[in-house]
N, CA and C atoms as a LAMMPS dump frame, in Angstrom:
ITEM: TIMESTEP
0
ITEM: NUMBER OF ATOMS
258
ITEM: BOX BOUNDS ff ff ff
-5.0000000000000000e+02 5.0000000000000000e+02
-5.0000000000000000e+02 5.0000000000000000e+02
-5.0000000000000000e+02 5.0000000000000000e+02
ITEM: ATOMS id mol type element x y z
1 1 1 N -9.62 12.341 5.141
2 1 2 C -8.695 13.22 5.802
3 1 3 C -8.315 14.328 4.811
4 2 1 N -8.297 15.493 5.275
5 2 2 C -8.113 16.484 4.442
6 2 3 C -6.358 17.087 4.195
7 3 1 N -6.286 17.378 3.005
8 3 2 C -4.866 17.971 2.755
9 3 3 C -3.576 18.291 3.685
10 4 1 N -4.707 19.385 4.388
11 4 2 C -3.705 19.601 5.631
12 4 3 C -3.495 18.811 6.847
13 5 1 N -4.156 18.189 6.603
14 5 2 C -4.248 16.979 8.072
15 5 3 C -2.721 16.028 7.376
16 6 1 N -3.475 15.561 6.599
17 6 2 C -1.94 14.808 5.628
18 6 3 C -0.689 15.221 5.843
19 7 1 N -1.093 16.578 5.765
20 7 2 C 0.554 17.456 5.575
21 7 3 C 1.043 17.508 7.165
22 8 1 N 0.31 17.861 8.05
23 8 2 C 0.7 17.443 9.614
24 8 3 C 0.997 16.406 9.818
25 9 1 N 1.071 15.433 9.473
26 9 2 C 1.759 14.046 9.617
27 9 3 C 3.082 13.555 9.706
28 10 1 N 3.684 14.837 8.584
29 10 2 C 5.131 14.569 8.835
30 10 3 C 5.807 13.36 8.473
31 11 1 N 5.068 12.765 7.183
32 11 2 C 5.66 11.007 6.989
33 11 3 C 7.119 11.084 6.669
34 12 1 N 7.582 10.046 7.032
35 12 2 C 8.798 9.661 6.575
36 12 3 C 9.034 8.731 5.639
37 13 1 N 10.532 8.588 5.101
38 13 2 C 10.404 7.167 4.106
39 13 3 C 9.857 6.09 4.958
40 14 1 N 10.131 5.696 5.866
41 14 2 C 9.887 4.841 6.68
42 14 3 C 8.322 4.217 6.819
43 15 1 N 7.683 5.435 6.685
44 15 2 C 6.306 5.68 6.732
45 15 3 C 5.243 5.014 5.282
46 16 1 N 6.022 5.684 4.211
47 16 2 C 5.377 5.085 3.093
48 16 3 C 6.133 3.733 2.955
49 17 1 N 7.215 3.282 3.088
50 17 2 C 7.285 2.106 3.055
51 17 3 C 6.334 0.739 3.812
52 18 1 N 5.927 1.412 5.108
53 18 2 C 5.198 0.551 5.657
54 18 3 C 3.734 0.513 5.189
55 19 1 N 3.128 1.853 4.485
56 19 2 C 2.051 1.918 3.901
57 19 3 C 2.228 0.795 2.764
58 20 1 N 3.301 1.084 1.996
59 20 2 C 3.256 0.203 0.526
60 20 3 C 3.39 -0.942 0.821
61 21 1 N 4.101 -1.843 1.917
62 21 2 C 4.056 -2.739 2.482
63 21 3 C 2.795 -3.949 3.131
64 22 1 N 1.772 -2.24 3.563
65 22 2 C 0.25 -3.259 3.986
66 22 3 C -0.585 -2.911 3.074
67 23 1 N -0.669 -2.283 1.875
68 23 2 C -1.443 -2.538 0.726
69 23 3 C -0.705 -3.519 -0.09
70 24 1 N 0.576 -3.913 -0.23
71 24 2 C 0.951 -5.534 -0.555
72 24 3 C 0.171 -6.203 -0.216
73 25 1 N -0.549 -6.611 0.683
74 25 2 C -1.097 -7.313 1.421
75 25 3 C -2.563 -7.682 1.347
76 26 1 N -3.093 -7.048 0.469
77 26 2 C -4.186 -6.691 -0.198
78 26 3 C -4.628 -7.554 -1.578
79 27 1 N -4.961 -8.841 -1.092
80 27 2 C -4.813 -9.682 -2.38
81 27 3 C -5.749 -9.688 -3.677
82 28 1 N -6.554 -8.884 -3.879
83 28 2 C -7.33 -8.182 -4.89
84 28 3 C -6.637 -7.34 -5.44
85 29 1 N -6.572 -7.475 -6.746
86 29 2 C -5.736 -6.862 -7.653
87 29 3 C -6.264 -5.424 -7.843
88 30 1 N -7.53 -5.551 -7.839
89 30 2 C -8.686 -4.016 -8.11
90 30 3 C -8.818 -3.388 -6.328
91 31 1 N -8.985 -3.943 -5.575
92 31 2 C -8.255 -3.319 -4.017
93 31 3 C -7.427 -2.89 -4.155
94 32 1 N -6.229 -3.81 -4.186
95 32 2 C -4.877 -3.056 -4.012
96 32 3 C -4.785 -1.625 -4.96
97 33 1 N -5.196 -2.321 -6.226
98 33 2 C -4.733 -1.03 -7.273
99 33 3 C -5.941 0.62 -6.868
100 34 1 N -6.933 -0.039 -6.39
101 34 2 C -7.622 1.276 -6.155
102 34 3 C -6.717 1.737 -4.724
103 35 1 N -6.38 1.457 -3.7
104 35 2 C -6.26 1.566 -2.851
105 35 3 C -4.901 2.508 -3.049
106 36 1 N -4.223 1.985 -3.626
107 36 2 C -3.173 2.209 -3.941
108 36 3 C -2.736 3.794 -4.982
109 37 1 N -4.183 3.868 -5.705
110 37 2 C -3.694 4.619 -6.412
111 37 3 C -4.435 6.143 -5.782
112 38 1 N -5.452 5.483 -5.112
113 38 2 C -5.775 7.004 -3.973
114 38 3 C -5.06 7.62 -3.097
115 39 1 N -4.31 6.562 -2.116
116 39 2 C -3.169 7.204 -1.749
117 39 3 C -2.049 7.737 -2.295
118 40 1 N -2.107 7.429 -3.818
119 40 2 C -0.193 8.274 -4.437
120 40 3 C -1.026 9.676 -4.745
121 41 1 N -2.633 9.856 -5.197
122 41 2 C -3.051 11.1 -5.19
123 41 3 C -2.892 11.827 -3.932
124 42 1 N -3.161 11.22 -2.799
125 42 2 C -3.314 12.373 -1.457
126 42 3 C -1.685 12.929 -1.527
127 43 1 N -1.289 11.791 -1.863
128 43 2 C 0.626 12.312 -1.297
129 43 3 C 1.179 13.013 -2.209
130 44 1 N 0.617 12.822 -3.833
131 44 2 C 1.858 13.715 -4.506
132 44 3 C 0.738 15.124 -4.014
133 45 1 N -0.588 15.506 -3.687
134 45 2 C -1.027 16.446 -3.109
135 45 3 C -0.319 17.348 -2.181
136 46 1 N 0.449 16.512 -1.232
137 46 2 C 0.862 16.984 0.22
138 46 3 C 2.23 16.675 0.166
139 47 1 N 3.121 16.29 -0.682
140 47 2 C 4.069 15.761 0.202
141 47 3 C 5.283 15.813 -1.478
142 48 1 N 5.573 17.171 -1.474
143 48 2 C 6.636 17.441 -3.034
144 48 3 C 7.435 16.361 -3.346
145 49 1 N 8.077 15.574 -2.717
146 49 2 C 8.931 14.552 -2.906
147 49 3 C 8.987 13.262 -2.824
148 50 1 N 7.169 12.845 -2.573
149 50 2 C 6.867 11.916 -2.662
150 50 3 C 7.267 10.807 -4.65
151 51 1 N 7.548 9.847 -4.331
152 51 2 C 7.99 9.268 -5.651
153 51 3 C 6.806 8.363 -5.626
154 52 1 N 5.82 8.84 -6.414
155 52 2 C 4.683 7.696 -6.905
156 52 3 C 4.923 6.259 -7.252
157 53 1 N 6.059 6.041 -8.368
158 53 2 C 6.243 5.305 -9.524
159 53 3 C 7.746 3.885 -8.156
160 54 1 N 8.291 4.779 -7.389
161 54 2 C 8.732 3.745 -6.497
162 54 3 C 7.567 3.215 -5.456
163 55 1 N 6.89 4.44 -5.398
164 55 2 C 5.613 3.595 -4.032
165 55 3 C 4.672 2.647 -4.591
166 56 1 N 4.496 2.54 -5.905
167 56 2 C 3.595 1.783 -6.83
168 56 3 C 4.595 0.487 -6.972
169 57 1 N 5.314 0.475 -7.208
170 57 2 C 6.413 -0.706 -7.682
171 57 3 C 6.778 -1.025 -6.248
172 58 1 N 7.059 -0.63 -4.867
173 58 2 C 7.259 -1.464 -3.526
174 58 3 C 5.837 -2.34 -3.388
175 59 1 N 4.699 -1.967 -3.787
176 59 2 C 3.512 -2.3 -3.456
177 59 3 C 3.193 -3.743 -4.119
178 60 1 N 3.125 -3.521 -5.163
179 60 2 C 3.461 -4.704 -6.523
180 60 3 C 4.832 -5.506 -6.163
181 61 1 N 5.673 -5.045 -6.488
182 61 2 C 6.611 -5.986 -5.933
183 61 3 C 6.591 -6.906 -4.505
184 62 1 N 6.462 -6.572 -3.325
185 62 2 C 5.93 -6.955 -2.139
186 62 3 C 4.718 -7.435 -1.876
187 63 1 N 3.962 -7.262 -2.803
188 63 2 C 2.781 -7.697 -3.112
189 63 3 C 2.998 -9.415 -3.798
190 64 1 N 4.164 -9.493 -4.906
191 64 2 C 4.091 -10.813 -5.427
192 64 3 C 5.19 -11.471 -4.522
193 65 1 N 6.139 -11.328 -4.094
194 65 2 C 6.8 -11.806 -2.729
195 65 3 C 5.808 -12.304 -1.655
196 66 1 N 4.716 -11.721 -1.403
197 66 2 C 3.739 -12.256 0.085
198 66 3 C 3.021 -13.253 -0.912
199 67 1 N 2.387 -13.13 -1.849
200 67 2 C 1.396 -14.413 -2.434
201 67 3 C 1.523 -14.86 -3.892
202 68 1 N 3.21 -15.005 -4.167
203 68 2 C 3.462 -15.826 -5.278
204 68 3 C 4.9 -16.35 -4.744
205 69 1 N 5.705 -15.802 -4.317
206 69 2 C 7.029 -16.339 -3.503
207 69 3 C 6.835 -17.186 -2.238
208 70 1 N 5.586 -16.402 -1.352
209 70 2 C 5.79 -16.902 -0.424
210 70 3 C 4.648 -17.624 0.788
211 71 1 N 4.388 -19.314 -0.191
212 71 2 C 2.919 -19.087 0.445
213 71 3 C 2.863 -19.631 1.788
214 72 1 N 3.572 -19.522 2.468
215 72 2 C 3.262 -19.524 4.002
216 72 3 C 3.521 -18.282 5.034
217 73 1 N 2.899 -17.385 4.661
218 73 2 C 2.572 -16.057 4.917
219 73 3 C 1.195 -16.21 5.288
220 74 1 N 1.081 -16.568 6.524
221 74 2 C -0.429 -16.679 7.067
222 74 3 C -0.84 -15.406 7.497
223 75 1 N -0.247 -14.52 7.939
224 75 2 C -1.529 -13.404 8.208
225 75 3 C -1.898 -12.891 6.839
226 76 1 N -1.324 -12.669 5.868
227 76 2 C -1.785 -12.266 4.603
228 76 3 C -3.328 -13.248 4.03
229 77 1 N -2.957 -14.643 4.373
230 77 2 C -3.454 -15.611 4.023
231 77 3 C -4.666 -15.627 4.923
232 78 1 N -4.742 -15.682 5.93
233 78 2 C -5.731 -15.489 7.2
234 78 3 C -7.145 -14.492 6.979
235 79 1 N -6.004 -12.915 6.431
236 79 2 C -7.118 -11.527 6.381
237 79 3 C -7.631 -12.097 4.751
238 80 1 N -7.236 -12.879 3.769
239 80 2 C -7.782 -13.385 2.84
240 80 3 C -9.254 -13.315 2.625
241 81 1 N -8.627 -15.309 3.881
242 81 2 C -10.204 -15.96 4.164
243 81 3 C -10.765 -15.166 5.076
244 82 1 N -10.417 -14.33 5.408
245 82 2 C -11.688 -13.507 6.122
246 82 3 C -12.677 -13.155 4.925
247 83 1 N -12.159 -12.617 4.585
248 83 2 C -13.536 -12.172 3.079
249 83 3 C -13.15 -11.016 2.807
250 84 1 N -11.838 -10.729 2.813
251 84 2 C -11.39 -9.823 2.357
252 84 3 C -11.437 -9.912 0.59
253 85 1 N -11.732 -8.658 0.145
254 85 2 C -11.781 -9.033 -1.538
255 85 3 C -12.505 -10.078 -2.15
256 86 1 N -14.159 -9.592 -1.44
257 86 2 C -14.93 -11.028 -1.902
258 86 3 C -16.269 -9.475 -2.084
């Protein structure tokens, strides 16, 4: 998706929270972190007030809450054994 497509989007906090929320979810450490770190490029691209360093730390943090706090979190657990991060 290109720059300006991004920038038509119009995200809200609301928005990256739920992003940082389903790359939590992402139980590969080299997934998540790639995944993760392509999207803080598109956004500090498009979006002046985007805060990298909180969207990196909701991700990680929420990330060890779903599969070190909390292991009966089956859809996390579910898209796993799918073969996710294999």
């Amino acid at each position: 998706m290109t720059n300006d497509k991004i920038k038509k989007l119009n995200f809200t906090r609301k928005h990256f929270i739920f992003l940082a929320d389903t790359f939590a979810e992402i139980e590969c450490d080299e997934s998540r972190q790639s995944v993760t770190s392509d999207t803080i490029r598109r956004f500090e691209n498009t979006h002046p007030g985007f805060n990298a360093e909180l969207f990196k730390l909701r991700v990680e943090e929420t990330h060890n809450d779903i599969w070190h706090n909390e292991p009966t979190n089956y859809r996390a657990l579910e898209r796993a054994e799918a073969g996710y991060c294999e």
